[in-house]
C-alpha positions in Angstrom: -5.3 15.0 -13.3 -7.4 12.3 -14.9 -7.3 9.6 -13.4 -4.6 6.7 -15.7 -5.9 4.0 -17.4 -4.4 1.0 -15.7 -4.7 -2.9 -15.0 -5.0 -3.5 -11.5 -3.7 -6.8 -11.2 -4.5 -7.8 -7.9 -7.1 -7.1 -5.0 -5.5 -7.1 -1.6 -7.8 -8.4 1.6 -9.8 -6.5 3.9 -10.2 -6.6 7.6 -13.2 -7.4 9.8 -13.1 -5.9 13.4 -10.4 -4.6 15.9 -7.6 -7.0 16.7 -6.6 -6.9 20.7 -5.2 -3.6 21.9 -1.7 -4.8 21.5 -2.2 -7.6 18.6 -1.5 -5.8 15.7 0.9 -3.2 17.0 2.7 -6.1 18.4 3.6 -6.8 14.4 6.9 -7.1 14.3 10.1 -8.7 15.7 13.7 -9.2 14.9 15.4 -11.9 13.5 17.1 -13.0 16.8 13.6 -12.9 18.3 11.8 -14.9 15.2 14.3 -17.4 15.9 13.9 -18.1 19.0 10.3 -18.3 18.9 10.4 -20.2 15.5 12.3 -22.4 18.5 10.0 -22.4 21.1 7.4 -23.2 19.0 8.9 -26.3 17.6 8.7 -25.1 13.8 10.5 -27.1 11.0 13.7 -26.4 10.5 14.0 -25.2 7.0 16.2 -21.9 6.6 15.7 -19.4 4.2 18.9 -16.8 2.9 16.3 -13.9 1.6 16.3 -11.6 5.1 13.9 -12.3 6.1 -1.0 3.6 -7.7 -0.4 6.8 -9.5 -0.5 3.1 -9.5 2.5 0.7 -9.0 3.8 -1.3 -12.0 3.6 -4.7 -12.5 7.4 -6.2 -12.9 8.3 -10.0 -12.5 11.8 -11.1 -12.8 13.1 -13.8 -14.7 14.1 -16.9 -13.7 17.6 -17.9 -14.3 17.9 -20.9 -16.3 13.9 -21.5 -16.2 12.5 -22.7 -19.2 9.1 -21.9 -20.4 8.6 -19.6 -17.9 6.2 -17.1 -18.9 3.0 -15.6 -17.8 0.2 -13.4 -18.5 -1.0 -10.8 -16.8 -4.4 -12.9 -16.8 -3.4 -15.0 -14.1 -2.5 -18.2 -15.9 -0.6 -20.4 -14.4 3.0 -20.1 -14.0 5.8 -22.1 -13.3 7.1 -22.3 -9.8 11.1 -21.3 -9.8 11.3 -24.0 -6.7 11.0 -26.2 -9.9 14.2 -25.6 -10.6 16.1 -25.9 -7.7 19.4 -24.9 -9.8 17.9 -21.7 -10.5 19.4 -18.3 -9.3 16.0 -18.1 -8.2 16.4 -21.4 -5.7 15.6 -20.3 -1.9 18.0 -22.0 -0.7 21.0 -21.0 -3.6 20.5 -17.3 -4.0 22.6 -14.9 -2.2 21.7 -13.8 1.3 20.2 -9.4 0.6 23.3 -8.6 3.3 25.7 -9.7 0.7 24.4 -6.8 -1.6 27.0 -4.2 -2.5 25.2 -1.0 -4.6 27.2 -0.8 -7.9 29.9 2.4 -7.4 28.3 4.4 -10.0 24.4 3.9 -8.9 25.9 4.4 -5.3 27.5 8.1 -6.2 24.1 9.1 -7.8 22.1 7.8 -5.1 24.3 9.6 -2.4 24.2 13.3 -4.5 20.7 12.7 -4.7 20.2 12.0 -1.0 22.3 15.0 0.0 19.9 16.9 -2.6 16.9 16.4 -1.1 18.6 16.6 2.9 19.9 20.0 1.9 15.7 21.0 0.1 14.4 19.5 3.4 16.5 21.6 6.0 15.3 24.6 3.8 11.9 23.5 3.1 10.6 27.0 4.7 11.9 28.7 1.5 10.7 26.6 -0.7 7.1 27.5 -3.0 3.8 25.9 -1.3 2.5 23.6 -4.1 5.4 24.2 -6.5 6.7 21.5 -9.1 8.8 24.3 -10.8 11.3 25.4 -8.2 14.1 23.3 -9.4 14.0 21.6 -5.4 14.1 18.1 -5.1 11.1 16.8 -2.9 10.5 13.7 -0.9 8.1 10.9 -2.1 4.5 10.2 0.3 2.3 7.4 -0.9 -0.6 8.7 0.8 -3.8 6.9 1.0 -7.2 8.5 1.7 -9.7 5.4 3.7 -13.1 5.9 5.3 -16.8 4.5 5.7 -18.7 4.6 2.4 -20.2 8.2 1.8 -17.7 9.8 4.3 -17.3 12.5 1.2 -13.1 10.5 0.9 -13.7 11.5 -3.7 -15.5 14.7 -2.8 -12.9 16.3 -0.6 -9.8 15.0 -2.8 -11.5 16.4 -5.8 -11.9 19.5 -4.5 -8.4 19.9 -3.2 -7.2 19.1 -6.4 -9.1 22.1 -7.7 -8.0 24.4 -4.7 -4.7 23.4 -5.7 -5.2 24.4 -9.4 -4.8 20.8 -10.9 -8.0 21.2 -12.1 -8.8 23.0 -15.1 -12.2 25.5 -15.1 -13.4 23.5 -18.5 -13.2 20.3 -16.3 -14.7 21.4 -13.3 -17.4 23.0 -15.5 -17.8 19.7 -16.9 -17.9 17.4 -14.2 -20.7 19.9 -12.7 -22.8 19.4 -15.7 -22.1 15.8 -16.1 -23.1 15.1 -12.9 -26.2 17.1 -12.9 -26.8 15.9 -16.3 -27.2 12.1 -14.5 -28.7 13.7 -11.3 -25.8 13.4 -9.3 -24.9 16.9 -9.1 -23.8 16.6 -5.4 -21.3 14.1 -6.8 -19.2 16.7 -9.3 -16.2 16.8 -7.2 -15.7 13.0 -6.8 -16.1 12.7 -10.5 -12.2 14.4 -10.8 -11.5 10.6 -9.4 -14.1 8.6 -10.3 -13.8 8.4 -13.6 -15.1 4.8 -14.4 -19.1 4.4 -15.2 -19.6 1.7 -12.5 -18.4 4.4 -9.6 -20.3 7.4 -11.5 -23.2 5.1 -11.5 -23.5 3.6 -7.8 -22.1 7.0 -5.9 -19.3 4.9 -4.9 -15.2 4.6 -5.5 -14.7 0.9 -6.9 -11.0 0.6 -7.8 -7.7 3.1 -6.0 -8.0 5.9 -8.1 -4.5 7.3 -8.5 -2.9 10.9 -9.0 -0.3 13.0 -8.1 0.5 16.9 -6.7 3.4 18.3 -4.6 2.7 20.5 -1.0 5.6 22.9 0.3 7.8 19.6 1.3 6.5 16.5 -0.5 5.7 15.2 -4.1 2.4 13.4 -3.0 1.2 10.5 -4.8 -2.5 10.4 -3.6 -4.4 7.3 -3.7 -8.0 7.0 -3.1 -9.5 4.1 -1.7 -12.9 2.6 -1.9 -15.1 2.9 1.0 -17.5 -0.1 0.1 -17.8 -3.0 1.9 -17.9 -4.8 -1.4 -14.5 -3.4 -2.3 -12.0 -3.9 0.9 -10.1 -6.2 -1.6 -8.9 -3.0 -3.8 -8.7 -1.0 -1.0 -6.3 -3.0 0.5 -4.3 -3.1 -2.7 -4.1 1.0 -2.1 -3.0 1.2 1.4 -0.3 -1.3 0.9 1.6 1.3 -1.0 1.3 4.0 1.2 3.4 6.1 4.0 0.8 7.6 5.5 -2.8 8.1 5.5 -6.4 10.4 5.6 -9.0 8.7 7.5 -12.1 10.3 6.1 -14.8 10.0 9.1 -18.6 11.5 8.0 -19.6 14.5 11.0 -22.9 13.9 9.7 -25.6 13.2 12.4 -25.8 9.2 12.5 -22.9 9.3 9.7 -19.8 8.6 12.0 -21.8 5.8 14.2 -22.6 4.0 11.0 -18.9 4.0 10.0 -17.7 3.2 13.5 -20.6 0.7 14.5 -19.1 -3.0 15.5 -21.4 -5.5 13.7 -22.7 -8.4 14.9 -20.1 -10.9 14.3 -20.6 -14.7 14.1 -20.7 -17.1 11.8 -23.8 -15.6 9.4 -22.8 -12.2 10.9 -22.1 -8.7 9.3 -18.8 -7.1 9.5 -18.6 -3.7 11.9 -18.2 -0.3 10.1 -15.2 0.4 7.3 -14.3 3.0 9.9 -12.9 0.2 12.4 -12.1 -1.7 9.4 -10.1 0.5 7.7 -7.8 2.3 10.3 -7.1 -1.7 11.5 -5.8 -2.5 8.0 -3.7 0.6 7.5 -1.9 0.2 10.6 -1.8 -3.8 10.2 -0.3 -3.0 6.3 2.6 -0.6 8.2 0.9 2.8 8.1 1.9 4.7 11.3 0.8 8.3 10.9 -2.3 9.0 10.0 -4.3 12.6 10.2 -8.2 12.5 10.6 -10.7 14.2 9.2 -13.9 15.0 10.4 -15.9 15.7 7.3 -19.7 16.9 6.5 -19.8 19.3 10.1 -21.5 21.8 8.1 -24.6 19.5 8.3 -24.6 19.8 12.1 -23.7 24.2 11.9 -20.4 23.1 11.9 -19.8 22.1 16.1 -17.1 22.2 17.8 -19.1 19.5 20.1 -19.6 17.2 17.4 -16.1 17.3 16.7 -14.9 16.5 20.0 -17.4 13.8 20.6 -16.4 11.9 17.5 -12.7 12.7 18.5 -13.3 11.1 22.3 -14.9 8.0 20.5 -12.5 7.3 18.2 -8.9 7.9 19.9 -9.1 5.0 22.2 -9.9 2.9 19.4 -6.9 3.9 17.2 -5.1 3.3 20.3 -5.9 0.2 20.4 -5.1 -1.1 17.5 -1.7 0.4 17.4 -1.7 3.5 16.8 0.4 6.3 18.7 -1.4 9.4 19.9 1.7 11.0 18.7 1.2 10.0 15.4 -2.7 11.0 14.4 -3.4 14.6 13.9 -7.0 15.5 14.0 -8.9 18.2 11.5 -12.5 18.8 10.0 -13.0 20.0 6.8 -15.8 20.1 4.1 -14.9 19.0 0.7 -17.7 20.4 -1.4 -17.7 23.9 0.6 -14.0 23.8 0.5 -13.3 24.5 4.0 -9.8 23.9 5.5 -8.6 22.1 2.4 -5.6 24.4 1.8 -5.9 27.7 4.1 -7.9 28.6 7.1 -11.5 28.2 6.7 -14.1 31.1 6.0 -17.2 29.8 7.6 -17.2 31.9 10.4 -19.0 29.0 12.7 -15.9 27.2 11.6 -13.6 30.2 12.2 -14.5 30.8 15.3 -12.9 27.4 17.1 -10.6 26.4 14.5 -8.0 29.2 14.7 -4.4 27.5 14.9 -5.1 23.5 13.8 -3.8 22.3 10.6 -6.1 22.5 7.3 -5.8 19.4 5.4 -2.4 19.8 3.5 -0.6 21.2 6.4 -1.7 18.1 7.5 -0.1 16.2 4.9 3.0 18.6 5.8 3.4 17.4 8.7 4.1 14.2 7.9 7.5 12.5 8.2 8.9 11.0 5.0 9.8 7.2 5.0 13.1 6.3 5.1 14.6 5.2 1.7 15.8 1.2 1.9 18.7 2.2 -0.8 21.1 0.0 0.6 19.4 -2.9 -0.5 18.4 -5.0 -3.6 16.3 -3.9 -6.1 12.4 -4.7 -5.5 9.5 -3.1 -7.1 6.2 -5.2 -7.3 4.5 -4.3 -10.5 0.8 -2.8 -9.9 0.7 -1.3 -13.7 1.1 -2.1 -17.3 -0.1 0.4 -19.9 1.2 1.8 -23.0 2.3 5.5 -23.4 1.3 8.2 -25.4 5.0 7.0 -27.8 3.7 3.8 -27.8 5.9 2.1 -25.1 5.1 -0.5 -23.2 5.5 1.2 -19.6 5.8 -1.0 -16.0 4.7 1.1 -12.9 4.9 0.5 -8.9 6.5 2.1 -6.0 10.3 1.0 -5.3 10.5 -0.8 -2.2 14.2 -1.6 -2.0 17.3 -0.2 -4.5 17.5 2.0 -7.0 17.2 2.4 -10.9 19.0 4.2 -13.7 18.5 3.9 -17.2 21.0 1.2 -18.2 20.7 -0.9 -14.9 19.9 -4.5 -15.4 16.8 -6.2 -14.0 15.1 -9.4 -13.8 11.2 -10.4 -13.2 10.0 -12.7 -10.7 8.1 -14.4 -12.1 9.0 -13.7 -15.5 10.7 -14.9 -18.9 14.6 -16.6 -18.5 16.4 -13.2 -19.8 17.5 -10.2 -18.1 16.3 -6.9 -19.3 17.6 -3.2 -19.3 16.1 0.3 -18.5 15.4 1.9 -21.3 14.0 5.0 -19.6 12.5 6.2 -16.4 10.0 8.2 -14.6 8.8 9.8 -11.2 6.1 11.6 -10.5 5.2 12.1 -13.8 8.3 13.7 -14.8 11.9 11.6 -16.7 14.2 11.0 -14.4 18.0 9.8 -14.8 17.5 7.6 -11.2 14.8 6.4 -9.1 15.1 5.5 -5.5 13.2 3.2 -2.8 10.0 5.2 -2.4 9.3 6.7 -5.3 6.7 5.9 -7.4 7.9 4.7 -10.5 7.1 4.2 -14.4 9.7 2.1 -16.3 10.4 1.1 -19.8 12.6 -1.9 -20.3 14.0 -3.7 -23.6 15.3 -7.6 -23.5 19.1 -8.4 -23.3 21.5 -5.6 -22.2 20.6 -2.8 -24.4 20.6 0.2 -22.2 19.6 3.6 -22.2 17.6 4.5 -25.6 18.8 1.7 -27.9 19.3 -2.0 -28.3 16.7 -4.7 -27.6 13.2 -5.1 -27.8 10.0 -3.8 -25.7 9.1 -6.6 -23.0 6.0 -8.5 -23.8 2.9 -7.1 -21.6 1.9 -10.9 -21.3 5.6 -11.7 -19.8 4.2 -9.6 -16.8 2.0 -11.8 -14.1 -0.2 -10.5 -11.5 2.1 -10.0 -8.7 5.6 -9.8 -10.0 8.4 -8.5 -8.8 11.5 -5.9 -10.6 14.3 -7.3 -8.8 18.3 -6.9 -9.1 19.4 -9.7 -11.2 22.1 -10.6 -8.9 19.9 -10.8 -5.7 16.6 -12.0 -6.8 13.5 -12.6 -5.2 12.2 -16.2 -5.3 8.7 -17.9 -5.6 7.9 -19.8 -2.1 4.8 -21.9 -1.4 5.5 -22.7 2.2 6.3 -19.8 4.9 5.8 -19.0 8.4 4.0 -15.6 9.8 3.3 -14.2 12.5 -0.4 -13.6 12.7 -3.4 -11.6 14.8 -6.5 -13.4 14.4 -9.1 -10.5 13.7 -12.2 -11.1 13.9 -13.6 -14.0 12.9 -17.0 -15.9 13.0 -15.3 -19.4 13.7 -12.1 -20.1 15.5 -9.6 -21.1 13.0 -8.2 -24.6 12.2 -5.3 -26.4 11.1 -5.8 -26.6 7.2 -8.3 -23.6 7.0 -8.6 -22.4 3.3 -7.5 -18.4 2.8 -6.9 -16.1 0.0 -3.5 -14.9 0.8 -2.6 -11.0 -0.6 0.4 -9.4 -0.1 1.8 -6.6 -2.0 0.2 -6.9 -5.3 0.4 -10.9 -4.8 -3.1 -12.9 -4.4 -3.2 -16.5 -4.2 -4.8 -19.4 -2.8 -3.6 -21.6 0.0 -4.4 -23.1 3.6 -3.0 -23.1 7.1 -0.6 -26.0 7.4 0.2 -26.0 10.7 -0.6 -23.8 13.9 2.6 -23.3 15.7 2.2 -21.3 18.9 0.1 -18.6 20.6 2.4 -16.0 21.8 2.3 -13.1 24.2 1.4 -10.1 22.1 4.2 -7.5 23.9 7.3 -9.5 24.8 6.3 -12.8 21.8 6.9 -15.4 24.1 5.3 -18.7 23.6 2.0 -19.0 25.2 1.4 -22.5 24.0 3.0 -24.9 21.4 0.7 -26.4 18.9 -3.1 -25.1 19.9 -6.2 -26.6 18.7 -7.5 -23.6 17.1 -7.3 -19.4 17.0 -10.0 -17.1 18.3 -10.1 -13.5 18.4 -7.7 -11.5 19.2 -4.9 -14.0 19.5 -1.2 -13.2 18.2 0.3 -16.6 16.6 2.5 -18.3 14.8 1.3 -20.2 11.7 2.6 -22.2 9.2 1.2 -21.3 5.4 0.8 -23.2 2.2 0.2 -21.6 -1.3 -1.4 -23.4 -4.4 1.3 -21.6 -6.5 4.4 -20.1 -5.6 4.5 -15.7 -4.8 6.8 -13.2 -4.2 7.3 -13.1 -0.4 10.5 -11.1 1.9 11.1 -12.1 5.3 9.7 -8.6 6.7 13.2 -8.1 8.5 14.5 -7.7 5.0 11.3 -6.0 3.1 8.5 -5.0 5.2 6.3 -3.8 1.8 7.0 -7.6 1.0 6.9 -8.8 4.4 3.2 -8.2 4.8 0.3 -10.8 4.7 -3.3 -11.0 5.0 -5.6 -13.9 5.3 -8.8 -13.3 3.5 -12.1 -15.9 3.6 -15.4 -14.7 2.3 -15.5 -11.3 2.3 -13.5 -10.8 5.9 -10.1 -10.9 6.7 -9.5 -13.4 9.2 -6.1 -12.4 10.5 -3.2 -10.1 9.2 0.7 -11.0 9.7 4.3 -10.7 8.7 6.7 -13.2 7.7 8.9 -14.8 10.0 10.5 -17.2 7.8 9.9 -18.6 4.2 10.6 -22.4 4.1 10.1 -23.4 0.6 
């Protein structure tokens, strides 16, 4: 359950403070709505046709009749496809994604396998808790454990692991001697993640450690995310994937109010707890269910008051930023004593007022699965590129739209001017003859239209750029440099101004660009305009903006793609504002 070797090709942005209480719940709206406020606002009228870790694998798809066209996963460079405006790769040329028709065959597979898994899920009470062997088909969860630094997030995931048997005793004796070896014995579990010397060093997860193990109704891919201040950016990059989430808060005496404390804002001001931070992000990146756990009570006797007083705090604030009470389930557990992880818990102080509440994977139980996007084109941004134990040169991410079977034909986006084939395929660790939206995917391709095991060559790992995109080669993605979002301004030391520089990030896209143009303020709940073409943003305010990029990246309209719909604007260690796009003009 080691964590895979991997090249994490992008860092996605982190968030500053809470938004307004409806700002970034107020996310979303449909097309007829975007229009109309796109309208109001008095936007340009360009059009666009696209509607609007395990780790993921890094994919880009090739450019129709683009020379030259190739990039490294280094983060050279690359042409822009709006170069070649006779490109299938053109915004304005390529096919609109409600043209898409799934090919008969990939359509029969992908029905049989959705009545597979409907059928496992209405009998999911017969089927093995933790079992990978009972022949039932189980639904995907990208599940992302966030939290304050030192909440005990590695701690409690590596000792699940080990309650669930994924670790073996000659690991676990060798963590605990590692780490006492380098006088971090308190830090054994966390080591089952942590695996790279910077984290074993500082005490602290620096990159999404990824791995994988199935509960009674879903094959989990777990990611854990840094609590750091210093790494929001990869944490980011980990809750972009996921469908639900652990919010790790530390029981602690003084641990939750450091996490939760506000900061001092202003322009030379520090950022509030990752606490705030964190639960803003996930629900701004699309996370809507989320189960908390109150960690480290056995420092405190384990109290029931303790719990409830950090429950009372921190509900209203969820709340606010967009969260449902419906949604959040709430939990303590300890990780290193291994309380409530995966049964009751023992500690009789525990015991005693935790009698019918979920333990931590009933938790994740009682989740509800995503909904698979099937009926539409192919997209799987590329967060991996490794080489297997055969030698192949394997692409890994989550599928966000379509599906896959060995034989099907791809392209990258941005990628080299040929189309390439699946060679082979696998999900959750395991072959696989298809792979759907949602699952977490590795994929081996070969050039030209070589399917299955033969014909064609390997794809070149430096054909792959940070932030490409698998696509379906007759409904590509497209590079844009110019696209409109709708924003919440978070919260930032300086009100924000017409050609502000930001790191953009959006799946496992980062680039440079600026704010071109501030449309409108709009009315959080119903989007109405507010007011056309303000002077600045200030906290708290939901708007429409105008974006530029340096270079061109992947971008949906998130109508079509919400996983690719999804923006953040990042400046100096804060995130300034988070948004979705409305409309991609060129």
């Amino acid at each position: 359950m080691m964590q895979q070797q991997r090249q994490q090709q992008q860092q996605t942005p982190g968030i500053g403070a809470e938004a307004a209480a409806d700002g970034v719940a107020a996310l979303s709206l449909g097309p007829s709505e975007i229009a109309q406020v796109s309208s109001e606002a008095g936007a340009s009228p360009a059009s666009s046709h696209g509607a609007a870790r395990h780790h993921q694998h890094h994919h880009h798809a090739h450019g129709h009749e683009r020379a030259g066209a190739s990039v490294g996963s280094s983060g050279n460079s690359h042409s822009n496809a709006l170069e070649h405006p006779g490109g299938l790769h053109g915004l304005h040329t390529r096919r609109a994604v409600k043209e898409y028709v799934m090919e008969a065959d990939l359509e029969r597979e992908v029905e049989a396998a959705a009545v597979a898994e409907a059928a496992a899920s209405n009998n999911v009470d017969s089927i093995p808790s933790a079992s990978s062997s009972s022949g039932v088909p189980l639904s995907p969860l990208h599940l992302v454990v966030l939290g304050h630094v030192d909440a005990g997030k590695s701690s409690l995931m590596g000792r699940l692991l080990h309650e669930l048997g994924l670790v073996s005793a000659r690991d676990d004796h060798k963590f605990q001697r590692d780490a006492a070896a380098a006088g971090k014995g308190s830090f054994a579990w966390a080591w089952v993640l942590d695996e790279r010397p910077e984290e074993r060093e500082r005490g602290v997860t620096v990159d999404v450690a990824m791995t994988r193990f199935n509960t009674r109704r879903f094959a989990v891919t777990l990611l854990d995310a840094p609590g750091h201040r210093d790494f929001v950016p990869n944490m980011i990059a980990g809750a972009a994937q996921a469908d639900a989430a652990l919010l790790l808060v530390d029981g602690s005496p003084g641990g939750f109010e450091a996490g939760f404390s506000e900061g001092t804002g202003g322009l030379h001001g520090t950022p509030g707890g990752q606490t705030r931070e964190h639960a803003v992000l996930a629900r701004s990146l699309g996370i809507e269910q989320m189960a908390v756990v109150i960690s480290k009570l056995d420092t405190v006797g384990y109290d029931k008051a303790r719990f409830d007083t950090i429950r009372a705090a921190l509900l209203p604030y969820l709340k606010s930023v967009g969260f449902k009470e419906s949604s959040l389930q709430w939990l303590p557990a300890s990780g290193p004593l291994g309380e409530n992880l995966v049964g009751p818990p023992q500690d009789p102080n525990l015991a005693a007022w935790w009698t019918s509440g979920p333990h931590v994977v009933g938790a994740i139980d009682a989740f509800n699965p995503r909904e698979r996007a099937t009926s539409k084109p192919l997209r799987m941004p590329i967060t991996d590129v490794f080489k297997s134990k055969t030698g192949a040169i394997v692409l890994g991410g989550k599928v966000e739209g379509g599906a896959l079977k060995p034989g099907s034909k791809v392209v990258l986006v941005p990628g080299p001017s040929q189309p390439f084939s699946v060679r082979s395929l696998e999900a959750s660790g395991s072959p696989t003859h298809l792979v759907r939206a949602g699952d977490s995917v590795e994929v081996a391709l070969v050039a030209g239209h070589g399917g299955g095991a033969g014909g064609g060559g390997a794809i070149d790992p430096s054909n792959v750029a940070a932030g490409a995109v698998l696509c379906h080669p007759d409904f590509p993605a497209v590079l844009v440099t110019r696209f409109e979002l709708r924003v919440v301004v978070l919260d930032v030391p300086v009100p924000l101004l017409r050609g502000h520089v930001v790191t953009l990030h959006a799946h496992v896209a980062r680039e440079e660009g600026h704010i071109t143009a501030l449309l409108a303020t709009l009315d959080p709940r119903t989007g109405d305009v507010i007011k056309s073409r303000p002077r600045c943003l200030t906290k708290g305010q939901t708007a429409l903006v105008e974006v530029t990029a340096v270079r061109g990246l992947v971008l949906e309209e998130y109508a079509d793609y919400r996983a690719l719909g999804r923006v953040a604007l990042r400046e100096g260690g804060r995130t300034l504002a988070v948004g979705i796009v409305t409309r991609l003009l060129e």
